[in-house]
C-alpha positions as CSV (number, residue, x, y, z in Angstrom):
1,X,112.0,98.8,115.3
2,X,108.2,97.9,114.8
3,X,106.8,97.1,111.7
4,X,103.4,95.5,111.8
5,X,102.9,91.8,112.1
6,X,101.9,90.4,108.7
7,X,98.1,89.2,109.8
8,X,97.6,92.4,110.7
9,X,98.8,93.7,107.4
10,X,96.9,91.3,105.4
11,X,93.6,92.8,107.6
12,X,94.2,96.0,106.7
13,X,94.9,94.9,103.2
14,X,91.7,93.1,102.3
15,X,89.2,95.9,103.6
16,X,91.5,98.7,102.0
17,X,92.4,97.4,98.8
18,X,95.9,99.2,97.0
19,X,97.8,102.0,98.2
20,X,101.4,102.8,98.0
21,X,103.0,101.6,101.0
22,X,103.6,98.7,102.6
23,X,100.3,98.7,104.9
24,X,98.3,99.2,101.5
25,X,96.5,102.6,102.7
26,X,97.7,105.9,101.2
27,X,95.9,106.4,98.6
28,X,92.8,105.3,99.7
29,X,92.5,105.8,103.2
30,X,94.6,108.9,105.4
31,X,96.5,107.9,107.8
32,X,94.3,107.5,110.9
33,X,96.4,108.8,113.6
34,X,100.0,109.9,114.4
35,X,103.5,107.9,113.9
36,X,104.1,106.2,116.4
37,X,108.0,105.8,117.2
38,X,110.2,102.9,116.5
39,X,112.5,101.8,119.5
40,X,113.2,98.5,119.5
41,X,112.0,95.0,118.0
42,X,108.8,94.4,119.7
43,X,108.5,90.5,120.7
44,X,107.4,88.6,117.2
45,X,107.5,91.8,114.7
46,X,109.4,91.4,111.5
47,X,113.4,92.5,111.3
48,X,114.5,94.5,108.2
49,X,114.3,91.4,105.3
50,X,111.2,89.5,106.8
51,X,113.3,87.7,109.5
52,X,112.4,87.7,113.2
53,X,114.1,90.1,115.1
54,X,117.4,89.9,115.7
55,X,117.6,87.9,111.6
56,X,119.9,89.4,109.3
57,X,120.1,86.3,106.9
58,X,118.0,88.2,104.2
59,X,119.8,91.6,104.2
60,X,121.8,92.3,101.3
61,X,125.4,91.4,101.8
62,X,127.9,94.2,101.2
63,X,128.9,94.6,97.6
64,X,132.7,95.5,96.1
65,X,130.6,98.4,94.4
66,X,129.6,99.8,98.3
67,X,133.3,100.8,99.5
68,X,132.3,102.7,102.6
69,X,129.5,102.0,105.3
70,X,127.2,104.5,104.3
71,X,126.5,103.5,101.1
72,X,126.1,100.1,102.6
73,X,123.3,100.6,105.1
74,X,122.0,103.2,101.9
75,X,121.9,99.6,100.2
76,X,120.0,98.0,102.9
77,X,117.8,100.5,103.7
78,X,116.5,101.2,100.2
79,X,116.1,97.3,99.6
80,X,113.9,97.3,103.1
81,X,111.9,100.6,101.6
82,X,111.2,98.3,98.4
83,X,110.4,95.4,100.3
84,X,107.8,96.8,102.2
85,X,109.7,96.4,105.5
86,X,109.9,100.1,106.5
87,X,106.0,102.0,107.0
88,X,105.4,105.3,107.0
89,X,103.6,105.4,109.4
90,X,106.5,104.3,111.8
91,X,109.1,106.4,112.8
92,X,112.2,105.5,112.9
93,X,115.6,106.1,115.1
94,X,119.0,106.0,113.4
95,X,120.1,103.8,116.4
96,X,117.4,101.8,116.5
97,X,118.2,101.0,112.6
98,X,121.9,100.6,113.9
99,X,121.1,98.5,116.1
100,X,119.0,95.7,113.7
101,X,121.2,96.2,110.6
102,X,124.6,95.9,113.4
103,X,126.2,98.7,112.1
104,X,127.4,101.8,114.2
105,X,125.3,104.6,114.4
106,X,127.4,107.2,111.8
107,X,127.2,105.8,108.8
108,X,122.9,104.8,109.0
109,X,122.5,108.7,110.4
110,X,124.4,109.6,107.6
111,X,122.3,106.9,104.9
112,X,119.3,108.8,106.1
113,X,120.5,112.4,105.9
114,X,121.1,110.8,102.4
115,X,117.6,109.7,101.7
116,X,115.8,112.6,103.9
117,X,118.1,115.5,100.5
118,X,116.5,113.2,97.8
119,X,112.7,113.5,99.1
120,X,112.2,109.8,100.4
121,X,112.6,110.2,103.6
122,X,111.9,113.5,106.4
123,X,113.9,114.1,109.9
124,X,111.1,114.6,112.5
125,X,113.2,116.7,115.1
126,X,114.1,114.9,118.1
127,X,112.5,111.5,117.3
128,X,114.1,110.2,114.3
129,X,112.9,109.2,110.6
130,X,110.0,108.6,108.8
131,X,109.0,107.9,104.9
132,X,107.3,110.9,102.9
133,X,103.7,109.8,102.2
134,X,103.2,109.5,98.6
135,X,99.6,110.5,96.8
136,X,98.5,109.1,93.6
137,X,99.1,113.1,91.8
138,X,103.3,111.9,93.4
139,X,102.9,108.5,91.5
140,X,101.9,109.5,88.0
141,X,104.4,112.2,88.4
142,X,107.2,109.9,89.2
143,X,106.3,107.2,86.7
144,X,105.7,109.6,83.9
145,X,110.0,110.7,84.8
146,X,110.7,107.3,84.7
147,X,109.0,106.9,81.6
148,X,111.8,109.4,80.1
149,X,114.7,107.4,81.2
150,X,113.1,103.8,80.6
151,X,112.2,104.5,77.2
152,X,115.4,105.8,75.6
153,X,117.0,103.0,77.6
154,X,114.8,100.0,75.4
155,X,115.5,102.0,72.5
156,X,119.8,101.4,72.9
157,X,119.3,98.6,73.9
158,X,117.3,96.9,71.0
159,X,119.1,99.1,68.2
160,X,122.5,97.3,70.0
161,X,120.5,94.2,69.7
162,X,119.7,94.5,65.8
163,X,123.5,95.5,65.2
164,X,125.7,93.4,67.0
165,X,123.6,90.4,68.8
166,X,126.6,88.8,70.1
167,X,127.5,92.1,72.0
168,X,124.0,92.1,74.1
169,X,124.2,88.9,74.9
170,X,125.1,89.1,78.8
171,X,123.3,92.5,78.7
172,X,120.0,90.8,78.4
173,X,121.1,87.4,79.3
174,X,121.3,89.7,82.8
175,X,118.1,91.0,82.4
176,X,116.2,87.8,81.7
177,X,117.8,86.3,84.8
178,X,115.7,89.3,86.7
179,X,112.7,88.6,85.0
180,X,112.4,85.1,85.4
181,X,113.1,85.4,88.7
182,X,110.3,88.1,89.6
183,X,108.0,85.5,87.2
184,X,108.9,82.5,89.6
185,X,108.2,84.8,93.1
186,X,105.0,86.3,90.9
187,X,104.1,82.7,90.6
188,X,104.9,81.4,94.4
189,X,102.7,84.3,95.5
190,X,106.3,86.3,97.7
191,X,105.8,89.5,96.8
192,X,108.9,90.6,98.5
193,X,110.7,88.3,95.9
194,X,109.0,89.6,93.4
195,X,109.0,93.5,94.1
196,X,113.5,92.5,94.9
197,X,113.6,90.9,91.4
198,X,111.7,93.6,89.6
199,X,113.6,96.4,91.1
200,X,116.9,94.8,89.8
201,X,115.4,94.1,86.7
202,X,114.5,98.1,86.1
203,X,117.9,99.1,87.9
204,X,119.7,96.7,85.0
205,X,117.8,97.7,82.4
206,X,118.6,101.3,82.8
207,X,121.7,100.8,83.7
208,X,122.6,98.7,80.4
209,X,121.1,101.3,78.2
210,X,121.7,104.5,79.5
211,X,124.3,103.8,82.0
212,X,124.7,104.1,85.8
213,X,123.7,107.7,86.7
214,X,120.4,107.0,84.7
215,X,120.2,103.8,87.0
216,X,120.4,105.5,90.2
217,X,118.3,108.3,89.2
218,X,115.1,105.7,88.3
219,X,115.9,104.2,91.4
220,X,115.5,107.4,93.7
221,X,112.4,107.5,91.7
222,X,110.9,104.2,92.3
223,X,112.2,104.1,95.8
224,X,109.8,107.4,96.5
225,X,106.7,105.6,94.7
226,X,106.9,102.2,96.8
227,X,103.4,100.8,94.9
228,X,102.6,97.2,96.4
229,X,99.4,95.6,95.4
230,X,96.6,94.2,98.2
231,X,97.1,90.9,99.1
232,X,93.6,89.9,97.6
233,X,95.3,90.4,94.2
234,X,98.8,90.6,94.3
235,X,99.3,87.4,92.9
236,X,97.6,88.1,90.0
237,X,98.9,91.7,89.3
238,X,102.1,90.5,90.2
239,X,102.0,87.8,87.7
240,X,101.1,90.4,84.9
241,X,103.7,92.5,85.7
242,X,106.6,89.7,85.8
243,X,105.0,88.6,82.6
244,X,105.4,92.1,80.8
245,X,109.2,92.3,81.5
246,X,110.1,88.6,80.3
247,X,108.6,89.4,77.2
248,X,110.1,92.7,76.9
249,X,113.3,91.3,76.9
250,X,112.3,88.7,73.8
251,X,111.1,92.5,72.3
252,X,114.7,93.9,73.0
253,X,116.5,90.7,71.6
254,X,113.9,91.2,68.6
255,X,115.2,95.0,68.0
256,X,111.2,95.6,67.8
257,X,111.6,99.3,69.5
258,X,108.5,100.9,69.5
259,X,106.7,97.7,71.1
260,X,109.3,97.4,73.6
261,X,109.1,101.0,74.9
262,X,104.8,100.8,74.8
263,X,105.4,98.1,77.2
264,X,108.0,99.1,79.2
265,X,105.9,102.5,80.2
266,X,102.6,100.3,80.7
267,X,105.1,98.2,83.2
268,X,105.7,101.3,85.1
269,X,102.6,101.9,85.8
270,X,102.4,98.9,88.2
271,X,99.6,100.7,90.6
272,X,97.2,101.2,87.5
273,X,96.9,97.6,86.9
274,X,95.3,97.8,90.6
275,X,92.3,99.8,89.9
276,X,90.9,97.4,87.2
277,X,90.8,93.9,89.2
C-alpha cells in the first residue's frame, strides 16, 4: 500500500496550508491528477500506524468488544483513516490491506463494504477503495450533526455530576485520561497521538452521556470529516484544541452546563481554528 513519505507530506503541507486529509489539500487545492492504485508497500513508505512496512506494532490490538474479524480490521481501518495513514488520493485493494494488517481477505472486503454504505469510503470497480473527498460545505455539515449529539451528551453528564459526584467519577476520571493524553502528544508535537487521543476522548464522552449508538454514530461522523492541521501550525492548533477538552471536563465535574456545551461545539470545529493562524 503507498502512502506518501512524510517529507513529502510536510512539502505539500507548508505551501498548501489546511485541508481535510491527511496530505492537507482538499479544501484548498483539487486534487491534481488521478488516484493512483495501491499494490504493495513501496520500499521506505509508511505501514498502517506510522511503522515501516511490514510494522504492525502500532495497530490496535483486537478488543473483547470486536468478537469477529470484521469488526476488527473495521477497528483498524478507521483508526488508520483518523491517523492520517490512509489518502484519498490512493486507492486501495482489499488484498493489499489484507495483506499489511495480516488478516485474510473476507473480513477487510467486508470492513470496506462496511465503510463504502456509511459514505466514508467508494468501491472504484475493478481496482479497489478509495476515501470520499470531503469539502468544507461536508465539514460544517458534519460538525453542525455532531454538535446535536455532543451537546445533549455534556448536558447528562454534568447534571449526573451536580447530583451524585461519586457516581461520575470513572466516567470522567475516563475522560480526563483522554484529554491529558491528547494535551501531552499536543505538547510533543505527534499529531497522530494527538488526533488517537482526541478521537477517544469524543467517542467516551458520547458514549458516557448518551450511550453507545450515539458513540458510533459521532464516530461515522468524524471519521468522514478527517480535519488535520498543516504542519506549520499543528502544534499550536493542536495545543488549543487538547486544552479545550481538559478543561471541559473541570466544566462537567463543575455541573456548569451551558459553558460546557459552548465549548464542546467550538472543539468540534477543529478546522476553523485553521483559518485564523
Amino acid at each position: 500500500m503507498r502512502v506518501v513519505d512524510n517529507r513529502l507530506l510536510h512539502s505539500i503541507v507548508g505551501r498548501r496550508g489546511y485541508a481535510v486529509n491527511s496530505h492537507r489539500r482538499r479544501i484548498l487545492v483539487t486534487s491534481e491528477s488521478a488516484a493512483p492504485e495501491a499494490k504493495g508497500p513501496a520500499s521506505g513508505s509508511r505501514a498502517l500506524g506510522g511503522h515501516a512496512s511490514g510494522s504492525r506494532a502500532s495497530l490496535p490490538a483486537r478488543p473483547e468488544t470486536a468478537p469477529t474479524l470484521r469488526e476488527h480490521a473495521l477497528i483498524v481501518i478507521r483508526h488508520a483513516i483518523t491517523t492520517g495513514d490512509l489518502d484519498e488520493d490512493t486507492i486501495y485493494s482489499a488484498a493489499g490491506l489484507a495483506k499489511q494488517l495480516g488478516m485474510s481477505l473476507s473480513p477487510v472486503r467486508e470492513a470496506m463494504m462496511s465503510l463504502v454504505a456509511e459514505g466514508t469510503v467508494e468501491a472504484v470497480p475493478n481496482r479497489g477503495f478509495r476515501l470520499v473527498p470531503v469539502t468544507r460545505e461536508d465539514l460544517e455539515e458534519i460538525i453542525r450533526i455532531r454538535a446535536l449529539l455532543a451537546g445533549p451528551a455534556v448536558d447528562a453528564l454534568c447534571a449526573r455530576a451536580s447530583e451524585d459526584p461519586a457516581a461520575s467519577e470513572a466516567a470522567l476520571g475516563d475522560l480526563r485520561t483522554h484529554a491529558e493524553a491528547a494535551l501531552a502528544a499536543a505538547h510533543e508535537d505527534d499529531t497522530i497521538g494527538f488526533m488517537t487521543a482526541d478521537r477517544l476522548f469524543h467517542e467516551h464522552l458520547l458514549e458516557h452521556g448518551l450511550g453507545r449508538r450515539a458513540a458510533d454514530i459521532s464516530l461515522r461522523l468524524r471519521d468522514q470529516s478527517r480535519v488535520f492541521a498543516a504542519h506549520s501550525i499543528a502544534a499550536i492548533v493542536d495545543a488549543e484544541s487538547a486544552q479545550q477538552i481538559v478543561d471541559l471536563v473541570g466544566l462537567i465535574e463543575a455541573g456548569r452546563s451551558a459553558e460546557a456545551q459552548a465549548l464542546v461545539i467550538d472543539n468540534l470545529f477543529y478546522f476553523r481554528r485553521t483559518e485564523n493562524l
